[in-house]
C-alpha positions, 0 to 999 in steps of 0.5 A, a space after each residue: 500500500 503507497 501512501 502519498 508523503 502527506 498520508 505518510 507523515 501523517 500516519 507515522 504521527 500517530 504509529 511508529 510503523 515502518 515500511 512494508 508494514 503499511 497494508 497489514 496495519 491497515 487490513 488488521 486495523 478494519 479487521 478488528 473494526 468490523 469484529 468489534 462492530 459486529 460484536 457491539 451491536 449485539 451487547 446492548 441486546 444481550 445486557 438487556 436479555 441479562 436484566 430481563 432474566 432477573 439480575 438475582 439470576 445473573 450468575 446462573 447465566 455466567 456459569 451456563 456460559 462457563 459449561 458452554 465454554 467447557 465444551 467449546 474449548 476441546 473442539 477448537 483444540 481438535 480444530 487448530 490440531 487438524 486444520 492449517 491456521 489460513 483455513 481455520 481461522 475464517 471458518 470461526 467467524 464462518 461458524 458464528 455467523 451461521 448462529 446468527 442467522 439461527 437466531 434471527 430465523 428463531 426470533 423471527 419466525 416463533 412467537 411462542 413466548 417460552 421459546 423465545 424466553 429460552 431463546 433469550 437466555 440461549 443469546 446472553 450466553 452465546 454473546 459472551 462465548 462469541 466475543 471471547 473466542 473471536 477477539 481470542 483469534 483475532 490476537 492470536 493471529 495478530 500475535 502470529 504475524 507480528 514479532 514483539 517489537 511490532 507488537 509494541 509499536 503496532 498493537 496500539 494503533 490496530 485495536 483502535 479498530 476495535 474501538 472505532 468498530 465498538 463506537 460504530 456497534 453501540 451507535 448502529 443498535 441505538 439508532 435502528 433498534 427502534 425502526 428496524 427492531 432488535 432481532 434484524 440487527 443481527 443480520 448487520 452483525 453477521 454482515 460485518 462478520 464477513 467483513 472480518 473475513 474478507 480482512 483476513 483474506 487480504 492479510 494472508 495475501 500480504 502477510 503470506 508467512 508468520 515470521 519464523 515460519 517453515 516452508 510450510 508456513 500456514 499451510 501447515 496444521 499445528 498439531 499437538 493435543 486438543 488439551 495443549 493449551 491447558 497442559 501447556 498452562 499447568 507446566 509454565 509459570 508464566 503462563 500461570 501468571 497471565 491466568 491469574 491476572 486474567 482471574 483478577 481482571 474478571 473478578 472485579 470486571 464481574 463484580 461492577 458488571 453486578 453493581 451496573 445491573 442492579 443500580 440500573 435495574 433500581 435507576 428505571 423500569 423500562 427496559 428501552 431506557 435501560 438498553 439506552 444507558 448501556 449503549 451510552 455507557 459502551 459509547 462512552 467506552 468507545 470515545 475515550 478508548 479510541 482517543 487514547 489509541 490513536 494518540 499515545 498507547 504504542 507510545 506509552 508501551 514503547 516509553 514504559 514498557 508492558 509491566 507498567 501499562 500492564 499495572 494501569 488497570 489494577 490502579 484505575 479499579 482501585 481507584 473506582 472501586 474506592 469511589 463506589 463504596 463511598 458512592 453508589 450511584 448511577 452517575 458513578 457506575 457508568 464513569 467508572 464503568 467507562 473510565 474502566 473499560 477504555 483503560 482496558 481497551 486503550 492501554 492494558 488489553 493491547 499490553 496483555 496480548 504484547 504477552 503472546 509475542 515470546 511465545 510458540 504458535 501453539 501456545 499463541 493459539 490453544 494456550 491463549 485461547 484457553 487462557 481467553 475463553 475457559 479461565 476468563 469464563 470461569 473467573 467469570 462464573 466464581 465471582 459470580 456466585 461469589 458476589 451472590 454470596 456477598 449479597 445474598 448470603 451475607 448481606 453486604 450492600 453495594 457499598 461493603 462489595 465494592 470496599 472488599 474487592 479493593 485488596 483483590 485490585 492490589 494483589 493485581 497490581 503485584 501480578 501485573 508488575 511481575 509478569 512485565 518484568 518476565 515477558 522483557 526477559 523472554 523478549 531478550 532471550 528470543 533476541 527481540 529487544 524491547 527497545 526495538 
């Protein structure tokens, strides 16, 4: 791709990108936008399916998506072991995207109001399994194609995609939900899901072989056991290091997802106004996150290094969760909410998958998707169940909860500041320096 000298400049502003990196930065960048599009017109729906169900039953919904992820994993396992990375990794977003043509015949066609309740329930748990294996993939593959130092300098700049696509879904789902009606929003979503694909032809055309590769390159199947990733985790501690920051990420993400629903279900009773709220608060998201990709993430990655944007998070949710045991309220939630997330998104998410980089292909592939999916998902579903023993069994308010999970956001920033030091001494073995 030849940029004119104005373009070029101009790009270079914004991302440390050298030449012949230029149409792979570019495509991996629509990649994740209609990824994340896709998924984010489909996220107000299922938030709002989620409080229709009852927030007293929220953490039933997690462990279904927890089981759903037990069952998940091995077949994706058996998937990456048989079948080359350029074949398989469009047939996921293939796959998915027949589940939302079931969906919407289901939604469509049936009226009977008990299948379309169970429906409900089925397309709250199959959102959260679809954002986790597909954003999973898609970094996987962003981990095979660039090197630790690209990673750095470029990963920044390619999930503010994913934040342009995140501002684009909300904004979609807001303005059509009304006229159109929900259930024909999911054929927008399955649309831009084969965008993504088209991307992804586009990358293998330009990007035809991962570094190091062999001969065989993709056209190769990785092998191995569809357990790998998970025996791959048990024998390595920093792999360990990773699942545990991920435990800390989904128990305090999970524990103001709970507070969200219940001061928003407290806040309205109509449901268009909470699905309004929670598309504000993912535009919110959106805004901030992109603003900060665009501008200063590879920079910051680049300056500091993984450790310290690694450790950002944990302190942005102590922080918060400080402010809501002073304060639970409405307007606090969906600051810290959005304050939160684009945190995540604009600085520790892009830090996380820098990670994978100093890894093997298979570990790039079934130990993160492992790590992305089955632990994500299952730190998901115990502190569930634990909030609702806070709550429920105990009798914490709101304000007690969040007070409590302030150490956990401490003991956080312990792992995080551990594991950067780590994948900068990986990074040096491999002769990928940091500095790079």
């Amino acid at each position: 791709m030849n940029l004119s000298a104005p373009s070029s400049a101009l790009l270079r502003r914004a991302v440390d990108v050298r030449d012949g990196e230029i149409a792979a930065l570019f495509l991996s960048f629509f990649y994740f936008f209609a990824l994340l599009a896709a998924y984010y017109v489909l996220r107000p729906i299922r938030d709002e399916m989620g409080v229709q169900a009852g927030v007293e039953n929220l953490q039933w919904l997690f462990t279904g998506t927890f089981i759903a992820m037990l069952a998940a994993v091995p077949v994706f396992g058996a998937v990456v072991k048989r079948f080359p990375r350029r074949r398989f990794v469009p047939w996921v977003y293939h796959f998915f995207t027949l589940n939302l043509l079931v969906f919407f015949a289901v939604l469509a066609l049936v009226d009977d109001v008990a299948v379309r309740a169970w429906t409900a329930r089925f397309f709250f748990i199959w959102v959260s399994v679809f954002n986790l294996f597909v954003v999973s993939v898609f970094w996987s593959f962003m981990a095979d194609l660039f090197d630790n130092a690209q990673g750095r300098r470029l990963f920044g700049f390619i999930a503010a995609g994913g934040s342009a696509g995140a501002l684009l879904g909300p904004s979609l789902t807001a303005g059509l939900a009304v006229p159109l009606g929900p259930t024909n929003l999911l054929l927008i979503s399955a649309v831009l899901l084969q965008a993504a694909v088209l991307c992804i032809a586009g990358l293998l055309r330009v990007l035809p072989q991962p570094r190091g590769a062999t001969s065989s390159g993709r056209s190769a199947p990785l092998g191995g056991s569809i357990w790998a990733g998970v025996t791959e985790i048990a024998g390595s501690r920093y792999l360990q290091g990773i699942c545990l920051y991920i435990v800390f990420y989904t128990t305090t993400s999970t524990f103001l997802y709970f507070q969200q629903a219940n001061i928003v279900a407290d806040a309205f009773d109509d449901p268009g106004r909470r699905t309004q709220v929670f598309a504000v608060i993912d535009l919110l998201v959106a805004v901030l996150t992109l603003a900060i990709q665009l501008t200063a993430t590879g920079r910051l990655m680049k300056r500091f290094g993984v450790g310290w944007l690694l450790a950002f998070l944990p302190v942005l949710s102590m922080i918060g969760l400080a402010v809501l045991a002073v304060a639970p309220t409405l307007t606090a939630i969906v600051v810290i909410q959005g304050l939160r997330r684009a945190g995540n998104f604009a600085v520790s998410r892009p830090a996380r998958e820098v990670l994978f980089t100093v890894v093997s292909p298979e570990l790039k592939y079934k130990a993160k998707n492992a790590i992305d999916t089955l632990v994500y998902r299952g730190g998901d579903a115990l502190s569930g169940w634990l909030f609702k023993a806070l709550s429920s069994n105990l009798g914490l308010s709101l304000s007690w909860i969040a007070a409590v999970t302030v150490p956990l956001a401490a003991l956080w920033l312990v792992v995080s500041h551990r594991l950067g030091r780590e994948q900068d001494r990986r990074a040096e073995i491999v002769d990928l320096p940091a500095s790079a």
